[in-house]
C-alpha positions in Angstrom: 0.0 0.0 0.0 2.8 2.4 1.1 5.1 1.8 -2.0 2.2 2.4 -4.5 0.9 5.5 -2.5 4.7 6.6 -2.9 4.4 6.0 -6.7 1.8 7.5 -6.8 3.0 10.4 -5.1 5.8 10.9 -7.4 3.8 10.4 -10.8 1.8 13.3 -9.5 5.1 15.4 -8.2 6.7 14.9 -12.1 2.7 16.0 -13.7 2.9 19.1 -11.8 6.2 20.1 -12.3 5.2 19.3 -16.6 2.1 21.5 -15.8 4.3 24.5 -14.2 6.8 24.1 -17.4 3.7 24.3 -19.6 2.5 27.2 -17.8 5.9 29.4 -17.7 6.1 28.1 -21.7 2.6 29.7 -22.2 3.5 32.9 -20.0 6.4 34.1 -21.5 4.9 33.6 -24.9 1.9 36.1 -24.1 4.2 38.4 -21.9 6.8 39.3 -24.4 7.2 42.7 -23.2 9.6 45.0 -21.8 9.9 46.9 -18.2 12.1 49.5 -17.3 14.2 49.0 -14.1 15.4 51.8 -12.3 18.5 50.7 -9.6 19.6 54.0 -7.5 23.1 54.2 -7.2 24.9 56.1 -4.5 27.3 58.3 -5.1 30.6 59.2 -2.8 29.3 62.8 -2.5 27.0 63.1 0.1 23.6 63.2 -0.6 23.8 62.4 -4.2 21.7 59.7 -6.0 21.9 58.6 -9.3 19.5 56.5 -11.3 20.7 53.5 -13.6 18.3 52.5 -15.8 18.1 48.3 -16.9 15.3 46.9 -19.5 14.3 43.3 -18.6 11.8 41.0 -20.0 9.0 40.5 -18.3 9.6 36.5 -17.8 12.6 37.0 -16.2 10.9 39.5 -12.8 8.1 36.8 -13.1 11.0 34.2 -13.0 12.4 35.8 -10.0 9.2 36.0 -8.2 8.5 32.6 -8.3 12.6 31.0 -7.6 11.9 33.8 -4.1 8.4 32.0 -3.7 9.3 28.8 -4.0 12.2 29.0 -1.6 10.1 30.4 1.0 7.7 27.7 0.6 10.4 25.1 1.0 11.9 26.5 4.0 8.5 26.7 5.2 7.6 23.4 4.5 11.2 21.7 5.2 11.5 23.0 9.3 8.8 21.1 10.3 10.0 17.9 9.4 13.7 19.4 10.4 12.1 20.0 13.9 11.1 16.5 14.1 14.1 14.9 13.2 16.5 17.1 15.4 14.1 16.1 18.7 14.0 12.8 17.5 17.8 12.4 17.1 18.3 14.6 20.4 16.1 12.4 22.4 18.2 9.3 21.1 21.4 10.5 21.9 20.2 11.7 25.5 18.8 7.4 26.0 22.2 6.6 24.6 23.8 9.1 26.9 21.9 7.2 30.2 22.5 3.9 28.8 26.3 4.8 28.6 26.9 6.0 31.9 24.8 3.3 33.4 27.4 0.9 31.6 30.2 2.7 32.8 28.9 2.6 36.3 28.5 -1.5 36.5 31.3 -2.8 39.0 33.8 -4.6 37.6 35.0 -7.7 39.5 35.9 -10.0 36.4 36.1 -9.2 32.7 32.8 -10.5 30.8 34.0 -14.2 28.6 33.7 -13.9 25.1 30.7 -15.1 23.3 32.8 -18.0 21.1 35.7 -18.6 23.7 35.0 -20.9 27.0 35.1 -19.1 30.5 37.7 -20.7 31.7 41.2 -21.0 29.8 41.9 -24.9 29.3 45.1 -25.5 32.2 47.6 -26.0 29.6 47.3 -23.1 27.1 49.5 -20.9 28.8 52.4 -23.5 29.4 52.3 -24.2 25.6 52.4 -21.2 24.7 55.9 -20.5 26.8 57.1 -24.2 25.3 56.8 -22.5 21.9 58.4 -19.5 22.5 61.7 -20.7 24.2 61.8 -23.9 21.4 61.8 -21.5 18.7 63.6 -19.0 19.1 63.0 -15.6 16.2 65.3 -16.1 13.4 67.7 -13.2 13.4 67.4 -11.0 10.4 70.1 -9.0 8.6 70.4 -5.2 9.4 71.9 -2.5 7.7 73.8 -2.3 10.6 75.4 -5.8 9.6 78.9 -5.4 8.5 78.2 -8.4 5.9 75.1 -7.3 4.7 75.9 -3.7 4.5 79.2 -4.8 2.5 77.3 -7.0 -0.4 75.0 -4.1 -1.1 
């Protein structure tokens, strides 16, 4: 039900946005026209203003109008669900938060086993581990330091 409401959702999304490409087609066909802009500029005397004068299509302040409008929208629309999430996430890191410090509280009297390793170390282990390491001792390797080595190089 969910995924074809979302299809759903997004046939209509890409119809609207084909309807709003149609319409801005259609708009700047009939509104062909010219406006006259007039931007003050300041001067670096004091108290002296001077007018530049700009000619723009009309498309391009309806154009402008609706980029402003449609950015307001979204930020309008958008911090609700931002809201949401940021309480969300804020709640879940303060659980985490209490869960971590009651772990860090627990008192520790003997390390927890691993999950695949028995509790208890078999009573040999240890001993054959030190048989190893004195029957074999490591096998020395050449340094630069090594007045033979150093000399075949």
């Amino acid at each position: 039900m969910t995924r074809a409401l979302r299809i759903a959702l997004w046939a209509a999304l890409a119809g609207a946005l084909i309807l709003c490409g149609v319409e801005v087609g259609v708009f700047m066909r009939m509104n062909d026209g010219w406006v006259t802009l007039r931007w003050p500029l300041p001067q670096a005397t004091a108290g002296l203003v001077t007018h530049v004068d700009y000619e723009s299509p009309v498309w391009v302040l309806a154009l402008g109008w609706v980029i402003a409008a449609t950015l307001i929208a979204a930020v309008v629309l958008w911090f609700p669900v931002y809201l949401t999430r940021r309480r969300h996430l804020t709640a879940e890191i303060k659980r985490l938060t209490r869960e971590n410090a009651d772990l860090r509280n627990l008192p520790i009297t003997a390390p927890a086993p691993l999950e695949d390793l028995p509790a208890e170390a078999p009573a040999g282990t240890a001993l054959v581990r030190r048989a190893d390491a004195a029957a074999a001792p490591p096998a020395p390797r050449p340094d630069a330091l090594d007045p033979v080595v150093a000399s075949e190089d």
